[in-house]
DODREN-989808 format. One record per residue (C-alpha): residue number from 1; residue in one letter; x, y, z. Coordinates in Angstrom, 3 decimals, always signed. Each point is the difference from the previous one (the first is absolute). Example, Ala and Ser with C-alpha at 12.3 -4.5 7.8 and 13.67 -1.06 7.14 Angstrom:
resi=1; resn=a; c1=+12.300; c2=-4.500; c3=+7.800 .
resi=2; resn=s; c1=+1.370; c2=+3.440; c3=-0.660 .
# end
This chain:
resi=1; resn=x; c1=+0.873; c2=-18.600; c3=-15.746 .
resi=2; resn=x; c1=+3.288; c2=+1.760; c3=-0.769 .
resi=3; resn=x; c1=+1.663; c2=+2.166; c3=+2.760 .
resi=4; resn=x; c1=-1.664; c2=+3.772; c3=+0.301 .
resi=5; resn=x; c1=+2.289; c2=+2.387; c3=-0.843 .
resi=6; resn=x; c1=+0.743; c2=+3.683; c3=+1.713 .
resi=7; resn=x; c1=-2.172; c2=+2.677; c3=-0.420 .
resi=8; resn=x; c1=+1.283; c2=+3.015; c3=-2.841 .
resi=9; resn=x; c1=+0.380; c2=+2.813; c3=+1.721 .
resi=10; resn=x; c1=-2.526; c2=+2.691; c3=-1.133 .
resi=11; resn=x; c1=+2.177; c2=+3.013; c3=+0.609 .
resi=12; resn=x; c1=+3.056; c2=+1.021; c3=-1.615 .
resi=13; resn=x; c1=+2.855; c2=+0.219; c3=+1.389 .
resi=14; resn=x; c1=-0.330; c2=-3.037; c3=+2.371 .
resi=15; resn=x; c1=+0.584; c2=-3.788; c3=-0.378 .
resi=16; resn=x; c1=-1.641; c2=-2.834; c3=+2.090 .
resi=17; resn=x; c1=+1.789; c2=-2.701; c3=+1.805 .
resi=18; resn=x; c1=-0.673; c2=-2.376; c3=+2.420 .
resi=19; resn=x; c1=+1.005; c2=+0.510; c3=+3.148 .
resi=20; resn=x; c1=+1.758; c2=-3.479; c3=+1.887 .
resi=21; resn=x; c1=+2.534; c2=-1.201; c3=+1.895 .
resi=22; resn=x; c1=+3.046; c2=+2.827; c3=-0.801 .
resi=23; resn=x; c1=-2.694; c2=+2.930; c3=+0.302 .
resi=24; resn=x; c1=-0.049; c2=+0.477; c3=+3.263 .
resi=25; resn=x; c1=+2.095; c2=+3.386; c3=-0.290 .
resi=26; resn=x; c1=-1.525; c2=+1.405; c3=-2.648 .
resi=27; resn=x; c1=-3.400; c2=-0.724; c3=+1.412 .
resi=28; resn=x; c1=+1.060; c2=+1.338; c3=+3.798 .
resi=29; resn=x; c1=+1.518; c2=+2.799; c3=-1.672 .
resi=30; resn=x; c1=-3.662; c2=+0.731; c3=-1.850 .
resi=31; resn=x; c1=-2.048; c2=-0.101; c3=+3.067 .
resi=32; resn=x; c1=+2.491; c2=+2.180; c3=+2.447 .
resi=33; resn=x; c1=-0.309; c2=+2.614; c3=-2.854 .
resi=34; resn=x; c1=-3.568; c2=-0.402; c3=+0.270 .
resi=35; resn=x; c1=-1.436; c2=-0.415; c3=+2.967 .
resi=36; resn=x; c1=-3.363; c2=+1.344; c3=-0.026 .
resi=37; resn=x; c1=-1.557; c2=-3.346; c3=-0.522 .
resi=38; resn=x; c1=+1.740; c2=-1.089; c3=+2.806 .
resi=39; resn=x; c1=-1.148; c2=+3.009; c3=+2.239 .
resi=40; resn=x; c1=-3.523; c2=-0.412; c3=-0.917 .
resi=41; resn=x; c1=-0.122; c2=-3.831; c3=+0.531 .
resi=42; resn=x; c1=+1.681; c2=-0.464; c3=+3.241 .
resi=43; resn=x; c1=+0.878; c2=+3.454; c3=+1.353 .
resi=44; resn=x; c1=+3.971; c2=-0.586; c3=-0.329 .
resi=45; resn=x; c1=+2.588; c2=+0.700; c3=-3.112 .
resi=46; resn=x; c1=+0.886; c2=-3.540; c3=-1.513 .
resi=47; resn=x; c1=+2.020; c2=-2.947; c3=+2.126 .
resi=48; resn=x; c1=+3.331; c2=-0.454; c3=-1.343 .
resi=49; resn=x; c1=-1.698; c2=-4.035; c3=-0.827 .
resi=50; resn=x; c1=-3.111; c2=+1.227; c3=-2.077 .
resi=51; resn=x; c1=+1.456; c2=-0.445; c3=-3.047 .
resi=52; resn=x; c1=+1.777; c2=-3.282; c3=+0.935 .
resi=53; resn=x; c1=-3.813; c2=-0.922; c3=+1.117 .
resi=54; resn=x; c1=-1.594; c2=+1.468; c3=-3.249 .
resi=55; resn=x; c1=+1.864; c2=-2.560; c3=-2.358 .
resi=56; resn=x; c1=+0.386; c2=-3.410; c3=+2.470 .
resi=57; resn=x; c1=-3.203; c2=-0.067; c3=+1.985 .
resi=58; resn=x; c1=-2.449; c2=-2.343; c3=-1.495 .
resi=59; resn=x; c1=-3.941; c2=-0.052; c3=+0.646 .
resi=60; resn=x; c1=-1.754; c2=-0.930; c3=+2.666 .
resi=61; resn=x; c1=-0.059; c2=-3.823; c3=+0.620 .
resi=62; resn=x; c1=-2.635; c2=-1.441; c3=-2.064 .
resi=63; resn=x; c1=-0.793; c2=+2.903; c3=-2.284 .
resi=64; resn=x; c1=+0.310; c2=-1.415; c3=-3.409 .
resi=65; resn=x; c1=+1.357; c2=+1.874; c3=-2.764 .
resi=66; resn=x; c1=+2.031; c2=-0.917; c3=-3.240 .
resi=67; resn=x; c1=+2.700; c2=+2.643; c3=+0.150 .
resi=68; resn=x; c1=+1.266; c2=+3.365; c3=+1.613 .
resi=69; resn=x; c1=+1.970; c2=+2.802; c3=-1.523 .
resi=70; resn=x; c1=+1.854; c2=+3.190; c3=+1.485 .
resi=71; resn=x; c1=+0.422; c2=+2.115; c3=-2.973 .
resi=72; resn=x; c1=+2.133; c2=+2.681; c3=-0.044 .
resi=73; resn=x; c1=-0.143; c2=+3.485; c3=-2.500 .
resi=74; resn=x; c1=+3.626; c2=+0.729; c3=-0.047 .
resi=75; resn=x; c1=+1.331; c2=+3.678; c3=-1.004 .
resi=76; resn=x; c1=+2.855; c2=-0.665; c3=-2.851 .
resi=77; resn=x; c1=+2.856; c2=-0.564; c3=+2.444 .
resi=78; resn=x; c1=-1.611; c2=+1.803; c3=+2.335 .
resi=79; resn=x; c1=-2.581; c2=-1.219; c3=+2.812 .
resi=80; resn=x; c1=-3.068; c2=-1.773; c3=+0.193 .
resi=81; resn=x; c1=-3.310; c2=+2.530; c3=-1.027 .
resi=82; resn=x; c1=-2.109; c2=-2.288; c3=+1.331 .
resi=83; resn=x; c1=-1.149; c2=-3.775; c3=+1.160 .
resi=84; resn=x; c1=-2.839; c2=-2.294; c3=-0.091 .
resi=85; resn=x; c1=-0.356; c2=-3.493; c3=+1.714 .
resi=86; resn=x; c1=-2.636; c2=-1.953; c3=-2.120 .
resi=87; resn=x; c1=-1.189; c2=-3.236; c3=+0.987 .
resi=88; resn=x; c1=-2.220; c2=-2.455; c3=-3.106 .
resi=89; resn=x; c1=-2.565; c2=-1.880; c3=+0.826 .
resi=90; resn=x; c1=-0.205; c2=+0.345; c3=+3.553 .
resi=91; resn=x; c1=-2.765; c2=-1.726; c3=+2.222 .
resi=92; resn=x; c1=-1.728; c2=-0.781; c3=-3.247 .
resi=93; resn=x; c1=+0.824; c2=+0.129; c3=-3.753 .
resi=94; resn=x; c1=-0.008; c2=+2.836; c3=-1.918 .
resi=95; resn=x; c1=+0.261; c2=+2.266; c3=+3.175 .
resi=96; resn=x; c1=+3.251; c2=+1.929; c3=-0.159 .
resi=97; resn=x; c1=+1.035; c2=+1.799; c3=+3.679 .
resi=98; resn=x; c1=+1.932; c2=+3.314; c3=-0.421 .
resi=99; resn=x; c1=+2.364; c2=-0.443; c3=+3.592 .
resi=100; resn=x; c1=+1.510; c2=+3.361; c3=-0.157 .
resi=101; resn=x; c1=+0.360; c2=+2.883; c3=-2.442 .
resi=102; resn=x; c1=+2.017; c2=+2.932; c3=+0.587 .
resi=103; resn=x; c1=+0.588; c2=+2.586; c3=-1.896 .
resi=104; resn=x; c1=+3.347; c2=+2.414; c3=+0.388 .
resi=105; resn=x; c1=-1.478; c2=+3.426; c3=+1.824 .
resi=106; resn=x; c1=+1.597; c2=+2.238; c3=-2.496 .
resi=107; resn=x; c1=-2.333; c2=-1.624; c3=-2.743 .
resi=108; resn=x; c1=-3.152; c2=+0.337; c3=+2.383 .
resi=109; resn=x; c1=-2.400; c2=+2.514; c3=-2.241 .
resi=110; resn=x; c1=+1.633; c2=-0.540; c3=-3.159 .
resi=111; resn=x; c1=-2.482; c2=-3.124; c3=-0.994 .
resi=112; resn=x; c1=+2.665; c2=-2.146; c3=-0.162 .
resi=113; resn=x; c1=-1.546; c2=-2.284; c3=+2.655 .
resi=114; resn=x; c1=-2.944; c2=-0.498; c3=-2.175 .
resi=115; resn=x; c1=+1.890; c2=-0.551; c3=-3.222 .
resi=116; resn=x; c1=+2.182; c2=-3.086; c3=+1.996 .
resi=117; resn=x; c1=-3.099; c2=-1.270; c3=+1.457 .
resi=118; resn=x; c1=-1.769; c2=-0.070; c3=-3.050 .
resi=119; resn=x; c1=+2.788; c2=-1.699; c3=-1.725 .
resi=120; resn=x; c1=-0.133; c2=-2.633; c3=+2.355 .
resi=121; resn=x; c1=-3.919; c2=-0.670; c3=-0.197 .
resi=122; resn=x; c1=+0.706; c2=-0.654; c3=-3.479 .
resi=123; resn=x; c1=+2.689; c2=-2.412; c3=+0.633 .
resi=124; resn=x; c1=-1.978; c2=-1.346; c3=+2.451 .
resi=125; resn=x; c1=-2.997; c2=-0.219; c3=-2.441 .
resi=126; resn=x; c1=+2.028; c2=-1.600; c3=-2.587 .
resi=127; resn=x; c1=+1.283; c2=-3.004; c3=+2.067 .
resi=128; resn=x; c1=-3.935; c2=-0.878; c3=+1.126 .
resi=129; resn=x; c1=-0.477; c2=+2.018; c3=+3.046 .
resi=130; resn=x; c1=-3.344; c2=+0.948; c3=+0.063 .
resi=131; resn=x; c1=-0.327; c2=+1.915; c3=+3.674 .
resi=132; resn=x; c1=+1.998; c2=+1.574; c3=+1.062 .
resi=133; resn=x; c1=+0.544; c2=+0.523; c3=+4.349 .
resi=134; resn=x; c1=+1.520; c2=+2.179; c3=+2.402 .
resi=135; resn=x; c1=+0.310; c2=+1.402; c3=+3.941 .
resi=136; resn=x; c1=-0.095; c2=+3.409; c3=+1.092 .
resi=137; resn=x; c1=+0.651; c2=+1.636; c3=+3.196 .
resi=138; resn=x; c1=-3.422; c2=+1.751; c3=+0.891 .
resi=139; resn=x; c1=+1.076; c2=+3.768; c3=+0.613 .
resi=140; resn=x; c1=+2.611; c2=-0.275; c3=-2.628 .
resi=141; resn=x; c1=-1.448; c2=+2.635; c3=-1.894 .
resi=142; resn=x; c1=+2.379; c2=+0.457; c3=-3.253 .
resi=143; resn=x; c1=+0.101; c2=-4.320; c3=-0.633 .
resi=144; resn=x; c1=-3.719; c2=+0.046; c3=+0.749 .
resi=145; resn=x; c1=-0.987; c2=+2.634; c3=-2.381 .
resi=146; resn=x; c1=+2.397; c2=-1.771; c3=-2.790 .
resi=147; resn=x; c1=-1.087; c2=-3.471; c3=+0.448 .
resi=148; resn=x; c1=-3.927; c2=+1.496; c3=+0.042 .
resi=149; resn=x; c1=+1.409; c2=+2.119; c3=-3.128 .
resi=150; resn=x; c1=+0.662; c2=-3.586; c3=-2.149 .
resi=151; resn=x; c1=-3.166; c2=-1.369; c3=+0.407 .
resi=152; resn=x; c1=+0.772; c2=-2.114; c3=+3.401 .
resi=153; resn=x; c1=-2.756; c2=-0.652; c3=+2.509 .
resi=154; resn=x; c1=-0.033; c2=-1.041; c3=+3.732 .
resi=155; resn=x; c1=-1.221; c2=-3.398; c3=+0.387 .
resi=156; resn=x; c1=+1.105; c2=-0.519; c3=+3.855 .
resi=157; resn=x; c1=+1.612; c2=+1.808; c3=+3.168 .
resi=158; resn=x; c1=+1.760; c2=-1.882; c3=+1.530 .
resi=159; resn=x; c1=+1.328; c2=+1.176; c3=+3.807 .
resi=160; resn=x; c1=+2.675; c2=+0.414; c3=+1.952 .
resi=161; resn=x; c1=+2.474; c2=-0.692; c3=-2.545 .
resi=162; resn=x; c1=+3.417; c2=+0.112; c3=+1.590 .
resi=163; resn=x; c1=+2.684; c2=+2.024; c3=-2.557 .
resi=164; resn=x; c1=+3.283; c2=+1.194; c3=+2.160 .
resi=165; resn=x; c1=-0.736; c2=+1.499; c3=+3.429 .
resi=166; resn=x; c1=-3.858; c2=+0.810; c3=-1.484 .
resi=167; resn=x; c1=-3.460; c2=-2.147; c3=-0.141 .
resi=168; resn=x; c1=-1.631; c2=+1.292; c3=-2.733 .
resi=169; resn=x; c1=-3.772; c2=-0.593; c3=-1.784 .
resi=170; resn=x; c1=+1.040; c2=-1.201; c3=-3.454 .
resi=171; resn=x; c1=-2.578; c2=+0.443; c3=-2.940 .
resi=172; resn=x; c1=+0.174; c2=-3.247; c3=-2.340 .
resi=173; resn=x; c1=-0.982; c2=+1.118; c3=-3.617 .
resi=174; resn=x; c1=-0.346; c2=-1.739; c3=-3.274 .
resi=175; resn=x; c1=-0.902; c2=+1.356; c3=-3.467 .
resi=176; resn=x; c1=-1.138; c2=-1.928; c3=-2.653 .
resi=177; resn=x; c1=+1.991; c2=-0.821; c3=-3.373 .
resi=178; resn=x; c1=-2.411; c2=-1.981; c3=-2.102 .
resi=179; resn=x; c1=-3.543; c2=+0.816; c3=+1.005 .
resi=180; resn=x; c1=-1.380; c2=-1.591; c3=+3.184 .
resi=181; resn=x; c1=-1.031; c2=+1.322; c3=+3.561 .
resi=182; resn=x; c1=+0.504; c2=+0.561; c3=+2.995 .
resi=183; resn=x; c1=-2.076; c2=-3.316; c3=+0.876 .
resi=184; resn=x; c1=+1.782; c2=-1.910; c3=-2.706 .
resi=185; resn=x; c1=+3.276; c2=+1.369; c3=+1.946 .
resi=186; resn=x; c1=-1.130; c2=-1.156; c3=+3.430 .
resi=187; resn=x; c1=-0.903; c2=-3.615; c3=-1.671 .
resi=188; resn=x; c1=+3.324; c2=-0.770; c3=-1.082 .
resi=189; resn=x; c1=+1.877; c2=+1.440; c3=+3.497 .
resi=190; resn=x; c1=-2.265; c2=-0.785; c3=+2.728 .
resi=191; resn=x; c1=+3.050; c2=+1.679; c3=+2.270 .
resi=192; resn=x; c1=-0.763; c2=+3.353; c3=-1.396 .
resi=193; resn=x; c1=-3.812; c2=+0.262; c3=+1.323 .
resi=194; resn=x; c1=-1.007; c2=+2.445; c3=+2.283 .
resi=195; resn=x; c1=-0.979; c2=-2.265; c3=+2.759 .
resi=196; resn=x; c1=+2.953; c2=-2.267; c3=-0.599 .
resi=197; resn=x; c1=+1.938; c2=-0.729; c3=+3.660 .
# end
Protein backbone atom coordinates (compact mmCIF):
# COMPACT_ATOMS: atom_id res chain seq x y z
CA UNK A 1 0.00 0.00 0.00
CA UNK A 2 1.68 3.29 -0.94
CA UNK A 3 2.24 5.97 1.81
CA UNK A 4 -1.15 8.20 2.59
CA UNK A 5 -0.65 11.47 1.73
CA UNK A 6 -1.81 14.93 3.67
CA UNK A 7 -5.12 15.98 3.69
CA UNK A 8 -6.06 19.25 1.00
CA UNK A 9 -7.04 21.78 2.91
CA UNK A 10 -10.75 22.66 2.26
CA UNK A 11 -10.49 26.37 2.90
CA UNK A 12 -8.72 28.92 1.08
CA UNK A 13 -6.29 30.65 2.19
CA UNK A 14 -4.61 27.89 4.32
CA UNK A 15 -2.12 25.05 3.57
CA UNK A 16 -1.67 21.75 5.57
CA UNK A 17 1.51 20.44 6.95
CA UNK A 18 2.55 18.05 9.22
CA UNK A 19 3.52 18.98 12.28
CA UNK A 20 7.11 17.00 13.68
CA UNK A 21 10.11 17.36 15.21
CA UNK A 22 11.00 21.40 14.35
CA UNK A 23 7.21 22.37 15.16
CA UNK A 24 7.34 22.69 18.44
CA UNK A 25 7.20 26.68 18.23
CA UNK A 26 4.83 27.06 15.88
CA UNK A 27 2.58 24.56 17.55
CA UNK A 28 3.23 26.20 21.33
CA UNK A 29 2.76 29.40 19.75
CA UNK A 30 -0.92 28.03 18.35
CA UNK A 31 -2.17 26.78 21.58
CA UNK A 32 -0.96 29.93 23.94
CA UNK A 33 -3.01 31.99 21.37
CA UNK A 34 -5.72 29.69 21.95
CA UNK A 35 -6.30 28.51 25.00
CA UNK A 36 -9.82 27.79 25.43
CA UNK A 37 -9.37 24.15 24.78
CA UNK A 38 -6.97 24.14 27.30
CA UNK A 39 -9.27 25.99 29.89
CA UNK A 40 -12.09 23.73 29.29
CA UNK A 41 -10.04 20.45 29.51
CA UNK A 42 -7.97 20.94 32.52
CA UNK A 43 -8.94 24.29 34.06
CA UNK A 44 -5.37 25.98 33.29
CA UNK A 45 -4.01 28.03 30.01
CA UNK A 46 -1.55 25.58 28.12
CA UNK A 47 2.00 24.19 29.78
CA UNK A 48 4.84 25.66 28.08
CA UNK A 49 5.51 21.37 27.09
CA UNK A 50 2.00 20.72 25.44
CA UNK A 51 3.05 21.20 22.24
CA UNK A 52 6.43 19.42 22.71
CA UNK A 53 3.91 16.53 24.12
CA UNK A 54 1.37 16.94 21.18
CA UNK A 55 4.00 15.86 18.44
CA UNK A 56 6.49 13.18 20.56
CA UNK A 57 4.12 11.34 22.85
CA UNK A 58 3.16 8.06 21.41
CA UNK A 59 0.00 5.84 22.44
CA UNK A 60 -0.60 4.06 25.18
CA UNK A 61 1.50 0.82 25.48
CA UNK A 62 -0.17 -1.79 23.57
CA UNK A 63 -2.70 0.23 21.63
CA UNK A 64 -2.12 -0.72 18.10
CA UNK A 65 -2.36 1.63 15.38
CA UNK A 66 -0.60 2.03 11.89
CA UNK A 67 0.23 5.72 11.99
CA UNK A 68 -0.34 9.20 13.75
CA UNK A 69 -0.42 12.65 12.28
CA UNK A 70 -0.42 16.31 13.84
CA UNK A 71 -1.60 18.35 11.02
CA UNK A 72 -1.29 21.77 11.00
CA UNK A 73 -3.62 24.64 8.82
CA UNK A 74 -1.01 27.24 8.48
CA UNK A 75 -2.03 31.06 7.66
CA UNK A 76 0.33 32.12 4.49
CA UNK A 77 3.32 33.17 6.58
CA UNK A 78 1.31 33.76 9.21
CA UNK A 79 0.19 31.28 12.15
CA UNK A 80 -1.37 28.11 12.50
CA UNK A 81 -5.62 28.43 12.03
CA UNK A 82 -5.96 25.34 13.36
CA UNK A 83 -4.71 21.53 14.31
CA UNK A 84 -5.84 18.06 14.31
CA UNK A 85 -4.02 14.91 15.75
CA UNK A 86 -5.42 11.87 13.75
CA UNK A 87 -4.53 8.50 14.57
CA UNK A 88 -5.44 5.28 11.50
CA UNK A 89 -6.44 2.28 12.42
CA UNK A 90 -6.34 2.40 15.99
CA UNK A 91 -7.41 -0.59 18.33
CA UNK A 92 -8.84 -2.14 15.21
CA UNK A 93 -8.72 -1.52 11.42
CA UNK A 94 -10.51 0.88 9.76
CA UNK A 95 -11.11 2.86 13.07
CA UNK A 96 -9.48 6.26 12.75
CA UNK A 97 -9.12 8.27 16.45
CA UNK A 98 -9.37 12.11 16.12
CA UNK A 99 -6.70 12.98 19.41
CA UNK A 100 -7.29 16.62 19.38
CA UNK A 101 -8.87 19.27 17.17
CA UNK A 102 -8.71 22.82 17.80
CA UNK A 103 -9.87 25.33 16.08
CA UNK A 104 -8.35 29.18 16.33
CA UNK A 105 -11.19 31.20 18.58
CA UNK A 106 -11.41 33.99 16.13
CA UNK A 107 -12.82 31.40 13.51
CA UNK A 108 -15.31 29.91 16.21
CA UNK A 109 -18.95 30.73 14.44
CA UNK A 110 -17.71 31.23 11.10
CA UNK A 111 -18.21 27.27 10.10
CA UNK A 112 -14.85 26.94 9.49
CA UNK A 113 -14.55 24.14 12.09
CA UNK A 114 -17.01 22.14 10.18
CA UNK A 115 -15.56 22.77 6.75
CA UNK A 116 -11.82 21.36 8.25
CA UNK A 117 -13.51 18.57 9.90
CA UNK A 118 -15.34 17.59 7.05
CA UNK A 119 -12.32 17.73 4.92
CA UNK A 120 -10.70 15.42 7.04
CA UNK A 121 -13.62 12.71 7.18
CA UNK A 122 -13.13 12.60 3.61
CA UNK A 123 -9.51 12.05 3.76
CA UNK A 124 -10.10 9.80 6.28
CA UNK A 125 -12.79 8.02 4.14
CA UNK A 126 -10.57 7.83 1.23
CA UNK A 127 -7.61 5.99 2.90
CA UNK A 128 -10.25 3.08 4.34
CA UNK A 129 -11.35 4.46 7.57
CA UNK A 130 -14.63 3.42 8.05
CA UNK A 131 -15.47 4.78 11.89
CA UNK A 132 -14.52 7.17 12.87
CA UNK A 133 -13.79 7.84 17.17
CA UNK A 134 -13.40 10.46 19.59
CA UNK A 135 -13.39 11.74 23.58
CA UNK A 136 -15.18 14.52 24.96
CA UNK A 137 -15.11 16.19 28.20
CA UNK A 138 -18.79 15.76 29.58
CA UNK A 139 -19.86 19.49 30.39
CA UNK A 140 -17.88 20.74 27.50
CA UNK A 141 -20.76 22.18 25.99
CA UNK A 142 -19.45 23.91 22.57
CA UNK A 143 -17.11 20.37 21.57
CA UNK A 144 -20.12 18.36 22.68
CA UNK A 145 -22.68 20.05 20.64
CA UNK A 146 -20.09 19.93 17.49
CA UNK A 147 -19.05 16.43 17.75
CA UNK A 148 -23.12 15.52 18.31
CA UNK A 149 -23.50 18.12 15.25
CA UNK A 150 -21.29 15.52 12.75
CA UNK A 151 -23.12 12.63 13.35
CA UNK A 152 -20.89 11.23 16.47
CA UNK A 153 -22.50 9.13 19.17
CA UNK A 154 -21.48 8.19 22.79
CA UNK A 155 -20.60 4.67 23.01
CA UNK A 156 -18.90 4.78 26.68
CA UNK A 157 -18.14 7.13 29.81
CA UNK A 158 -15.46 6.49 30.99
CA UNK A 159 -14.50 8.15 34.73
CA UNK A 160 -12.25 9.93 36.44
CA UNK A 161 -10.15 10.75 33.61
CA UNK A 162 -7.17 12.69 34.86
CA UNK A 163 -6.37 15.89 32.22
CA UNK A 164 -4.01 18.66 34.14
CA UNK A 165 -4.99 19.45 37.74
CA UNK A 166 -8.82 18.04 36.72
CA UNK A 167 -10.55 14.35 36.74
CA UNK A 168 -12.96 14.58 34.31
CA UNK A 169 -16.00 12.04 32.86
CA UNK A 170 -14.93 11.66 29.23
CA UNK A 171 -17.69 10.66 26.61
CA UNK A 172 -16.09 8.08 24.00
CA UNK A 173 -17.98 8.54 20.61
CA UNK A 174 -17.75 6.95 17.25
CA UNK A 175 -19.68 7.64 14.02
CA UNK A 176 -19.93 5.45 11.34
CA UNK A 177 -18.26 5.90 7.72
CA UNK A 178 -19.46 2.96 5.71
CA UNK A 179 -22.72 1.68 7.13
CA UNK A 180 -22.59 -0.46 10.29
CA UNK A 181 -23.70 0.03 14.04
CA UNK A 182 -23.20 0.73 17.00
CA UNK A 183 -23.01 -3.20 17.80
CA UNK A 184 -20.84 -3.78 14.78
CA UNK A 185 -18.62 -0.86 16.50
CA UNK A 186 -18.48 -2.51 19.91
CA UNK A 187 -17.49 -6.00 18.04
CA UNK A 188 -14.45 -4.80 16.57
CA UNK A 189 -13.22 -2.62 19.97
CA UNK A 190 -14.32 -4.56 22.84
CA UNK A 191 -12.41 -1.52 24.93
CA UNK A 192 -15.04 0.88 23.90
CA UNK A 193 -18.18 -1.01 25.61
CA UNK A 194 -20.04 0.45 28.18
CA UNK A 195 -19.27 -2.03 30.83
CA UNK A 196 -15.67 -2.29 29.75
CA UNK A 197 -13.19 -1.90 33.12
Amino acid sequence: MSPIGLPPSPLPGLAVVELGAGSEALLQQFFQANPEYFLAVTGAPPNPTDAHDEIHEGLPPGWPYTRQWVLGYATEGGPLAAMANIVADLLAPGVWHVSTFIVATQRHGSGDAAVLFNGLEAWAIAHGAQWLRLGVVAGHARAERFWSGRGFSQVRLRVGVPMGARSNTVRVMVKPLAGGTLDDYLARVQRDRPEAA
